[in-house]
C-alpha positions as CSV (number, residue, x, y, z in Angstrom):
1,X,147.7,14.6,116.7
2,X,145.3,17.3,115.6
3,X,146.5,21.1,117.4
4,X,144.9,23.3,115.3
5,X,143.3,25.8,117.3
6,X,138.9,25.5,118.0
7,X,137.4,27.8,115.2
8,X,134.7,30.2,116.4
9,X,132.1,31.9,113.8
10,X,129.7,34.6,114.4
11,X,126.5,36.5,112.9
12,X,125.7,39.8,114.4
13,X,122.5,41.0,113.4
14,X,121.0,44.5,114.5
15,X,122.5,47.9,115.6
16,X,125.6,48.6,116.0
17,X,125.2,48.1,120.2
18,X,124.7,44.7,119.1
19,X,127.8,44.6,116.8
20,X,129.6,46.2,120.2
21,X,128.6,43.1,122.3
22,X,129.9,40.8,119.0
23,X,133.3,42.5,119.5
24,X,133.3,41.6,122.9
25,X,132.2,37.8,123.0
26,X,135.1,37.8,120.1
27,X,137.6,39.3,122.0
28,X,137.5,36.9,124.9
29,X,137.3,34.0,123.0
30,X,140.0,35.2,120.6
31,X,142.4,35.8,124.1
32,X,141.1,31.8,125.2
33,X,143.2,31.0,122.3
34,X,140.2,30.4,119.7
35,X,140.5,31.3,116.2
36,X,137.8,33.4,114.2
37,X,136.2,32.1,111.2
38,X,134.2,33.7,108.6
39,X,132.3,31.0,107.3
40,X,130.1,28.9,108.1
41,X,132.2,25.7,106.7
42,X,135.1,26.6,108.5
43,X,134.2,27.1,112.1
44,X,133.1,24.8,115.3
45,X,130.5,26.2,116.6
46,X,128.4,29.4,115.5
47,X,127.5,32.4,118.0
48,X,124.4,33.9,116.2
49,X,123.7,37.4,118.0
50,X,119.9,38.6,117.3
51,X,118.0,41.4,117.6
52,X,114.1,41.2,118.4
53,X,113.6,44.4,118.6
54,X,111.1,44.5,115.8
55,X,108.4,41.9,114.9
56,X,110.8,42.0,110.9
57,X,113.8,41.6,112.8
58,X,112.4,38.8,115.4
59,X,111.6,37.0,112.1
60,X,115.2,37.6,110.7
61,X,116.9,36.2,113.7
62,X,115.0,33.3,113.3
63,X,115.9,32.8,109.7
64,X,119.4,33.4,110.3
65,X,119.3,31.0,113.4
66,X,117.5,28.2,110.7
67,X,120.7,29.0,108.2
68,X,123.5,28.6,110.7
69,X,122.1,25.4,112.1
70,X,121.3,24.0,108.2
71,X,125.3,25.3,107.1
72,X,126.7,24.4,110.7
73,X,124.5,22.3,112.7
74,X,126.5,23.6,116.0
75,X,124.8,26.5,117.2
76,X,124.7,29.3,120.1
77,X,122.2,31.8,120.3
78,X,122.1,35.0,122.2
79,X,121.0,39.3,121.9
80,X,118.2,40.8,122.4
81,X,115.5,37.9,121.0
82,X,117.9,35.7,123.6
83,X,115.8,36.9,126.3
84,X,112.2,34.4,124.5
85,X,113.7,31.3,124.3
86,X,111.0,29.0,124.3
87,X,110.1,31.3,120.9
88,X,113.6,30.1,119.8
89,X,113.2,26.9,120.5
90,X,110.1,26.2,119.4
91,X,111.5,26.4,116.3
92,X,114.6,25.5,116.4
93,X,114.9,23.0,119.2
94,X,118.3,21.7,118.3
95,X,120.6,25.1,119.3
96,X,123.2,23.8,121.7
97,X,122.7,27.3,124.4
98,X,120.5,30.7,124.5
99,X,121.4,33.7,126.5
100,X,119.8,37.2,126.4
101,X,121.6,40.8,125.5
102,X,124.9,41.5,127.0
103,X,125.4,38.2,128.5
104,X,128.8,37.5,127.6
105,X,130.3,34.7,129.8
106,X,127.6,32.6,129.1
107,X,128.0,32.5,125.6
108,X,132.0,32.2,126.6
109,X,130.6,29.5,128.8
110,X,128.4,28.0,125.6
111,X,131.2,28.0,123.8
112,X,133.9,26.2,126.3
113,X,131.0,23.3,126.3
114,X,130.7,23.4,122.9
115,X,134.5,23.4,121.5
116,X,136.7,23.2,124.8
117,X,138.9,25.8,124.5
118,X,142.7,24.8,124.0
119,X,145.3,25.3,127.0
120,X,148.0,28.0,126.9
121,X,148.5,31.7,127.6
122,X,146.8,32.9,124.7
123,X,146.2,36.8,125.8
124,X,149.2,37.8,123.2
125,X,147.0,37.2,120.3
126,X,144.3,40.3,121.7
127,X,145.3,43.4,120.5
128,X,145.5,46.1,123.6
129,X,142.5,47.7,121.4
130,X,140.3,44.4,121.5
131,X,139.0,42.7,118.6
132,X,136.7,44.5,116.2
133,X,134.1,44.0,113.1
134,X,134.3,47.4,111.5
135,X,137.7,48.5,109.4
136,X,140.7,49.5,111.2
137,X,140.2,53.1,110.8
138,X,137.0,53.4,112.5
139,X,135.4,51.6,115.6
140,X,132.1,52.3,118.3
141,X,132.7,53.1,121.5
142,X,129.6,52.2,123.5
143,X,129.7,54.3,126.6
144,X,126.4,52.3,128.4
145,X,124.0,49.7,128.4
146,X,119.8,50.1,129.1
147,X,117.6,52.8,128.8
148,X,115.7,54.5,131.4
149,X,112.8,55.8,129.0
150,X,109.4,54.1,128.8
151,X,108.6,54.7,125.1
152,X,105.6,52.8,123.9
153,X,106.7,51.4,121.0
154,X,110.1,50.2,122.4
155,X,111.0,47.3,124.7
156,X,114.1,48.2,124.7
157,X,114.4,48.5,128.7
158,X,113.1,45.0,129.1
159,X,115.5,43.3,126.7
160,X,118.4,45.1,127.7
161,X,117.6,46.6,131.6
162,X,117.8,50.0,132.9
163,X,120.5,52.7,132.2
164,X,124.3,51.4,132.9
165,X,126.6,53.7,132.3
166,X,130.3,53.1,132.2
167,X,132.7,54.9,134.2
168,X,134.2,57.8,132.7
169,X,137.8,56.6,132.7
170,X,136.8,52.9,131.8
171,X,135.1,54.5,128.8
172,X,138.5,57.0,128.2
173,X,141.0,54.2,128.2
174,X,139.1,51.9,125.5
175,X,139.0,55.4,123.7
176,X,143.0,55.7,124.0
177,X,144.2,52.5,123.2
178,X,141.5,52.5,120.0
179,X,143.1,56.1,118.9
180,X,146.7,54.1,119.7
181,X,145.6,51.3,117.3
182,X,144.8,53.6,114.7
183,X,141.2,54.2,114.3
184,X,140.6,57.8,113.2
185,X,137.4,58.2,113.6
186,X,135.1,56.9,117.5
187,X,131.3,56.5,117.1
188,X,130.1,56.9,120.3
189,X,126.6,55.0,120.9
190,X,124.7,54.2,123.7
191,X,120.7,53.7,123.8
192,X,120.7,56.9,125.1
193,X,123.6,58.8,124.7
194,X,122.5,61.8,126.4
195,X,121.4,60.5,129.4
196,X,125.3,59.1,130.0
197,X,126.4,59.1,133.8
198,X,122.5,60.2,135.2
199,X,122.8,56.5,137.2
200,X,126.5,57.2,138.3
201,X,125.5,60.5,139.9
202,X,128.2,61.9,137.3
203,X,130.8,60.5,139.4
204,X,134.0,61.8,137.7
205,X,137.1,59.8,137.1
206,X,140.7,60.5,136.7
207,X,141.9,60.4,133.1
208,X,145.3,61.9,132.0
209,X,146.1,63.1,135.1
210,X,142.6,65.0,135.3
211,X,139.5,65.0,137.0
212,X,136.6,64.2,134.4
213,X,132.9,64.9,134.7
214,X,131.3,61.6,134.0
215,X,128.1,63.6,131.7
216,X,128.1,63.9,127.6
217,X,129.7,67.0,128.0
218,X,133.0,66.1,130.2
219,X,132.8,63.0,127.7
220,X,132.9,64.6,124.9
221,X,135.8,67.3,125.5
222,X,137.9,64.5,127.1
223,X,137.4,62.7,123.6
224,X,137.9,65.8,122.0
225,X,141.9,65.6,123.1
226,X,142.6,62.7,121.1
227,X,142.7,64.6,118.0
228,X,140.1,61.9,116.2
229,X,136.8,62.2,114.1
230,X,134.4,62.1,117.4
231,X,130.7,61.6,116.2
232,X,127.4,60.8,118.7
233,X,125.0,59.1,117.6
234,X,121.2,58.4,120.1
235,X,121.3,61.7,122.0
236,X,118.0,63.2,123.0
237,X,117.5,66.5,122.6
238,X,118.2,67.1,126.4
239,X,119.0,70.7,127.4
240,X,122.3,69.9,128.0
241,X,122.6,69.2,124.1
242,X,122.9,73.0,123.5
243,X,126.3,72.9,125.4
244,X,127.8,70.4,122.7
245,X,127.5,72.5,120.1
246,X,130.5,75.4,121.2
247,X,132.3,71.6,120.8
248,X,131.9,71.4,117.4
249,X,132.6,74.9,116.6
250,X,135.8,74.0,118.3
251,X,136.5,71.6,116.3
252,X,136.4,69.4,119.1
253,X,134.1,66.9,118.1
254,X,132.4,66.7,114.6
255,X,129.6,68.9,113.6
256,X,127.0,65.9,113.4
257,X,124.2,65.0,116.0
258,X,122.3,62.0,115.7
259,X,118.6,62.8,117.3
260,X,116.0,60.5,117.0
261,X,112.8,62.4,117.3
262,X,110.7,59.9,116.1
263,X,107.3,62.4,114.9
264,X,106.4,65.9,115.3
265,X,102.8,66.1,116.1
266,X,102.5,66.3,119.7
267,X,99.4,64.0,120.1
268,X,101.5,61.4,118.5
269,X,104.7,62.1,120.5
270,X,102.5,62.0,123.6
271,X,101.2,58.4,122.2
272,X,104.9,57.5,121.8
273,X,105.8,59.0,125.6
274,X,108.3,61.6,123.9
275,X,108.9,64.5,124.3
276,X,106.3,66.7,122.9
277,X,108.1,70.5,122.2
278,X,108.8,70.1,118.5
279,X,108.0,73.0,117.7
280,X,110.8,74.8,120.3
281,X,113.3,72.8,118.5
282,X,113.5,74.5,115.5
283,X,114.3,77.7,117.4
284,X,117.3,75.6,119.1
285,X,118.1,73.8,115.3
286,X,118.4,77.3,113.9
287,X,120.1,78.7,116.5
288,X,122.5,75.8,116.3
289,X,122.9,76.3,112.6
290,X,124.2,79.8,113.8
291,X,126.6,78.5,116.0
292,X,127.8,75.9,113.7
293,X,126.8,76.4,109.7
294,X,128.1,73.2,108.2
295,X,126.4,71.2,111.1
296,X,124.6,68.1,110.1
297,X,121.5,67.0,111.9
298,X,120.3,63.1,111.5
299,X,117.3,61.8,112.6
300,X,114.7,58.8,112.9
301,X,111.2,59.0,112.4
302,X,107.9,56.7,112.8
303,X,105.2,56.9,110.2
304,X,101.5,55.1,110.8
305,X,101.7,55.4,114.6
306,X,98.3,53.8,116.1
307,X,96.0,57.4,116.3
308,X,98.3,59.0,113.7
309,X,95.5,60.7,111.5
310,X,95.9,62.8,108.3
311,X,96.3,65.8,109.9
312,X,99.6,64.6,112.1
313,X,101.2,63.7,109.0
314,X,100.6,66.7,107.4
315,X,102.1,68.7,110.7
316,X,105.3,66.2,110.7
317,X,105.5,67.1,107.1
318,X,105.4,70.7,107.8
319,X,107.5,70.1,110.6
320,X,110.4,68.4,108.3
321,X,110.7,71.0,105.9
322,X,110.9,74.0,108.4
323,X,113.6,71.5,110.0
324,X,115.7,71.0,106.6
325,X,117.5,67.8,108.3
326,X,120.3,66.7,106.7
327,X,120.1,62.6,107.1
328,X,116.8,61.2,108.1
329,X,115.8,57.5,108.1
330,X,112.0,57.0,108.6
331,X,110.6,53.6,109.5
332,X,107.3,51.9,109.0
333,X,104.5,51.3,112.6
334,X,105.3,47.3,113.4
335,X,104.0,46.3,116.6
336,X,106.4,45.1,119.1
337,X,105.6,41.8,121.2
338,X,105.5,43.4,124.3
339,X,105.1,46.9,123.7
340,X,102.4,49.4,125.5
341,X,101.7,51.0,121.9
342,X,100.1,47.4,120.9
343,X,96.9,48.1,122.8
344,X,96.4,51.6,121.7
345,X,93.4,52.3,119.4
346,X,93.2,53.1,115.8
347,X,96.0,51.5,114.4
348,X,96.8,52.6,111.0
349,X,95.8,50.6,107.6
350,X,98.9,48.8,106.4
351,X,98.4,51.0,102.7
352,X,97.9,53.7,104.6
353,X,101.4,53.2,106.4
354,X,103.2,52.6,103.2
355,X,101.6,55.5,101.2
356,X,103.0,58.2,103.9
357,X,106.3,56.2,104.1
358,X,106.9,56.8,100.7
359,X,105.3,60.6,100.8
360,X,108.0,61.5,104.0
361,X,110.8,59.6,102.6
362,X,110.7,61.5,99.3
363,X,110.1,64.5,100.8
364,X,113.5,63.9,103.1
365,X,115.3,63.0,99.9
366,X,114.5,66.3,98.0
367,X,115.4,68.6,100.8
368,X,118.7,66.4,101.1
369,X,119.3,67.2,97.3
370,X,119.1,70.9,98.1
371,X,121.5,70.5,100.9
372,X,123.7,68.3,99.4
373,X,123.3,70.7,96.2
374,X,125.0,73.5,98.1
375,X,128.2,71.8,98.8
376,X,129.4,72.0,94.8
377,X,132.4,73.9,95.0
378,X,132.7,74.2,98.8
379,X,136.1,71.8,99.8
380,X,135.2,69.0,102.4
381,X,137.1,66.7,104.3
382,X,136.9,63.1,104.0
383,X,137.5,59.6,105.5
384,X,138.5,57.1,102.9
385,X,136.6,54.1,103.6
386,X,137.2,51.9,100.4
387,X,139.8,51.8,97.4
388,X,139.7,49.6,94.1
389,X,140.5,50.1,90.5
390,X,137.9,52.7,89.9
391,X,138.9,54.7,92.7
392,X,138.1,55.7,96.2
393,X,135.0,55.9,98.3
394,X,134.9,58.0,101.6
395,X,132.3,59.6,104.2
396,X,132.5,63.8,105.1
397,X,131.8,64.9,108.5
398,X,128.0,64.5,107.8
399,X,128.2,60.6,107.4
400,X,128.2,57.8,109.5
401,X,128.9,54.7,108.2
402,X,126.1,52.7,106.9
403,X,123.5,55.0,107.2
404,X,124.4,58.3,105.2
405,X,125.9,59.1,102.6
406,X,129.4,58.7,100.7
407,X,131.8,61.3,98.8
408,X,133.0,59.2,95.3
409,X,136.8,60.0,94.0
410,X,136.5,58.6,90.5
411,X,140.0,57.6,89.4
412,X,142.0,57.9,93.1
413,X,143.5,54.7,93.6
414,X,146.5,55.6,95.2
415,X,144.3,56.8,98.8
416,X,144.2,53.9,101.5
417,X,141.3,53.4,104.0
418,X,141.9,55.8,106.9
419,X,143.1,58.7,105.1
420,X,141.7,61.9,105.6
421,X,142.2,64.1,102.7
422,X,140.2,67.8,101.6
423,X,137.8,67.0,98.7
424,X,136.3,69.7,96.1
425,X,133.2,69.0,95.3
426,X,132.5,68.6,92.2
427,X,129.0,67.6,92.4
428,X,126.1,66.2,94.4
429,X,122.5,64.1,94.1
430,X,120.5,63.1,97.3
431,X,122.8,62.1,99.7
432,X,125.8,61.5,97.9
433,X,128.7,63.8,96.8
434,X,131.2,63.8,94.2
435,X,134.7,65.6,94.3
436,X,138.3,65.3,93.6
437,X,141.3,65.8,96.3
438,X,142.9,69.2,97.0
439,X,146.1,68.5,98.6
440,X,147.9,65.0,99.9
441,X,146.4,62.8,102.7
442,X,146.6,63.7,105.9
């Protein structure tokens, strides 16, 4: 008689909001009892979670959907590109279930139809912290779901609905029992991060024996108690936003702010349905520079917009260099099936599109040299995030994982993932550093 447990395997394509959902379809199944597998050869049934948010990453979603039904055969769609399944099915018309974003008992549900699940108390095996796809020492909090904005290129509220914010203490507990499972370090993402509470009124709730403000601000000095590397990622640049900054020159939270402004022409940024004062945020950029000097601003940018003539890209040129952001990630026009920006005139050449890519994302990396260049000699602190026999490999407070930069300890192979530990450094090229340790771990 066969007792082994049903084997579960998953691809989780996309953001990390995406990964988020991953971690929760896991951790239910994981507390049914079922057993994770991290190949395809090894598990019952494959969850694939998409993204569509892109016309690129519809297409990848489909190829990865075509690999796991070629390697498997026993297949379970859901995520964003959930939400068009006669597009999934049209071409592949063998997946077992489809669900859109966020639905996670029906994938549960999928799943139980697929590979019943096996009987028993099984919640023991669920950490109090959940399960979780990034390394111990670091994990996302995602504080809501939806997006109230009506962006043109973005379908982002049709895929995932309206703003949902989670209440304040719901959100402080996960935050606690991750900080008691040891992660060091809470990425806190939400579509929009700055908009957190707006649909809940900021209804407070009671954490620690306190009243809390349910807003990014009450948020983010709650989080600021639990003595961890806080960093936000998605936030708008509200007004509000000027009141986190005293936070990080607290040391309450990490001098980092993720902004995704997207261009810095206002006729395009009025195309886009975005905020159009770009030019009043340099004053606040330098006045939060002020505040905070080592701060570290990251940002996202669209390049051959529909309408986006010579001259805008000249001005978002202009713009960038008066800016001097630190971490900047600049994207290529795609339309979006869908999306009001499809049916607006003058769409941009394809050539054209990849000439100025090129032209804004060397421009980004030269001014990151210079910044990077003045840290040689300044001491930094770091999160280890790998060790092998050449040494160790960590992130300063002006990297997120994945998408910045890294700080390289040639020769350290006695540090362990998680440790924080001051760094000279030594020296520096684009976005990455070089340094040795002053002092033990912390």
């Amino acid at each position: 008689m066969n007792t082994a447990s049903p084997k579960v395997g998953i691809v989780s394509l996309g953001c990390a909001k995406t990964l988020v959902d991953s971690e929760r379809i896991l951790t239910r199944l994981r507390a049914e009892g079922y057993e994770i597998a991290s190949t395809y050869q090894g598990a019952d049934v494959v969850i694939v979670n998409t993204c569509g948010f892109l016309d690129s990453a519809r297409a990848e979603s489909l190829e990865a959907i075509g690999e796991a039904i070629a390697e498997n055969g026993q297949v379970i769609v859901t995520g964003c590109l959930g939400g068009d399944e006669a597009a999934i099915r049209a071409l592949h018309p063998t997946v077992l279930a489809v669900s859109g974003p966020q639905k996670y008992q029906a994938v549960v549900e999928a799943v139980h139809a697929a590979v019943p699940p096996p009987h028993g108390p099984w919640e023991s095996l669920v950490p109090p912290a959940g399960l979780h796809l990034t390394p111990p020492h670091y994990a996302y909090l995602k504080i809501a779901e939806g997006c109230d904005k009506s962006c043109s290129f973005c379908i982002i509220p049709a895929l995932r609905g309206r703003q949902e914010s989670r209440p304040i203490a719901e959100v402080l507990g996960e935050a606690e029992r991750l900080a008691e499972a040891g992660v060091r370090e809470l990425l806190v993402i939400a579509q929009d991060t700055g908009a957190y509470g707006s649909d809940l009124g900021h209804a407070p709730g009671v954490w620690r024996d306190k009243e809390r403000r349910a807003d990014l601000i009450g948020l983010a000095e709650a989080l600021g108690e639990l003595g961890l590397w806080i960093r936000m990622h998605y936030v708008y640049p509200y007004p509000q936003l000027d009141r986190l900054i005293p936070l990080m020159a607290e040391g309450a939270i990490l001098p980092y702010i993720d902004i995704p402004f997207q261009h810095a022409s206002p006729k395009v940024l009025r195309a886009m349905r975005r905020p159009a004062n770009q030019d009043g945020m340099l004053e606040r950029l330098a006045e939060w520079r002020r505040l905070v000097p080592d701060l570290t601003v990251r940002s996202t940018f669209i390049v051959g917009f529909p309408g986006e003539t010579d001259e805008d890209f000249e001005h978002l040129l202009q713009w960038l260099e008066a800016a001097e952001l630190d971490r900047v990630g600049c994207f290529k026009y795609e339309n979006v099936q869908g999306a009001g920006a499809n049916a607006l005139p003058d769409h941009v050449p394809e050539e054209v599109k990849e000439e100025r890519h090129q032209r804004f994302t060397e421009a980004a990396r030269q001014i990151a040299d210079r910044r990077a260049a003045a840290k040689v000699g300044q001491v930094v602190m770091a999160i280890i995030d790998e060790v092998d026999e050449e040494g160790a490999i960590g992130r300063t407070t002006a990297d997120s994982p994945d998408v910045d930069g890294a700080v390289f300890l040639e020769g350290e192979t006695e540090l362990s993932p998680g440790d924080l530990i001051a760094v000279e450094v030594d020296a520096a090229e684009d976005y990455d550093l070089w340094g040795h340790p002053v002092g033990p771990p912390q």
